[in-house]
matplotlib code that plots the C-alpha trace (Angstrom):
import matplotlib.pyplot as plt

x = [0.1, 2.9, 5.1, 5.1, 7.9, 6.8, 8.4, 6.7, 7.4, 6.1, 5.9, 7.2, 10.2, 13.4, 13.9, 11.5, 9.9, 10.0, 7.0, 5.6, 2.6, 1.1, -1.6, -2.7, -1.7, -0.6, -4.4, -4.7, -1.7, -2.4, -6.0, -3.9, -1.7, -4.4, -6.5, -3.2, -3.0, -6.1, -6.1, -2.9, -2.6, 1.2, 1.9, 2.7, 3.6, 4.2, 6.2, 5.7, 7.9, 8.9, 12.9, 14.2, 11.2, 9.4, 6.1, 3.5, 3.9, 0.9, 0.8, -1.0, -3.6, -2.7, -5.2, -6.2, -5.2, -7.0, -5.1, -5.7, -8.7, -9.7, -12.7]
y = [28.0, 28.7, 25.7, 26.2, 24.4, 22.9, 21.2, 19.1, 18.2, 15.0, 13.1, 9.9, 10.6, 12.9, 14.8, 16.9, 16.2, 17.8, 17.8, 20.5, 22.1, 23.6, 26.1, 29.5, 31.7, 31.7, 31.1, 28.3, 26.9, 27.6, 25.7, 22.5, 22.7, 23.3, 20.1, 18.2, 18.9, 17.9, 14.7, 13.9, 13.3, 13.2, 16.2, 18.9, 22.1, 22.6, 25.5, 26.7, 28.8, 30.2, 29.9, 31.2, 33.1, 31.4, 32.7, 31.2, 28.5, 26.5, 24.8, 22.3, 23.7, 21.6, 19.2, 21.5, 19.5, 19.4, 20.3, 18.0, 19.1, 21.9, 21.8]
z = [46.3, 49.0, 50.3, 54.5, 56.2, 59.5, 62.5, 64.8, 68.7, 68.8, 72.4, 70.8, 69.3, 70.4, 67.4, 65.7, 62.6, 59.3, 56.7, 54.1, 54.1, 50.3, 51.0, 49.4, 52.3, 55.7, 56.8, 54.8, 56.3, 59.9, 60.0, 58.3, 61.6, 64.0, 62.5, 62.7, 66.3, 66.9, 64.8, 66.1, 70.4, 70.2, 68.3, 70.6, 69.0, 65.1, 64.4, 60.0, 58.4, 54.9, 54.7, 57.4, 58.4, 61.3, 61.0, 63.6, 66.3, 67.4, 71.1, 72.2, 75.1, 78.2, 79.8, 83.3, 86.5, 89.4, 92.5, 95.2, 97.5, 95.0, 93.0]

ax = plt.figure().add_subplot(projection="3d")
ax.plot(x, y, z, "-o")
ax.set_aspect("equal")
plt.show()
């Protein structure tokens, strides 16, 4: 079991937040973030890392706009 650090952009607040993910590999650890992001509205991106080591970034897909008078 691996300890992933992870910082979230959250549309709330101004700072990031900081939380701890425990999974058995970076897999593992990347479906925890994506089911955060989708639980979660306000979450925007979580970036994990291992020390120093950033080693994936997940985004949340923008909602597509229309243009007006396109269809």
């Amino acid at each position: 079991m691996r300890t992933f650090t992870c910082v979230t952009i959250d549309k709330r607040y101004t700072v990031p937040t900081l939380s701890f993910v425990q999974a058995d590999d970076e897999d593992a650890a990347r479906l925890i973030v994506l089911r955060d992001l989708a639980d979660n509205p306000d979450h925007q991106t979580v970036e994990a890392r291992i020390g120093d080591d950033v080693l994936f970034v997940e985004v949340r897909p923008r909602p597509e706009t229309k243009l007006k008078g396109r269809k």
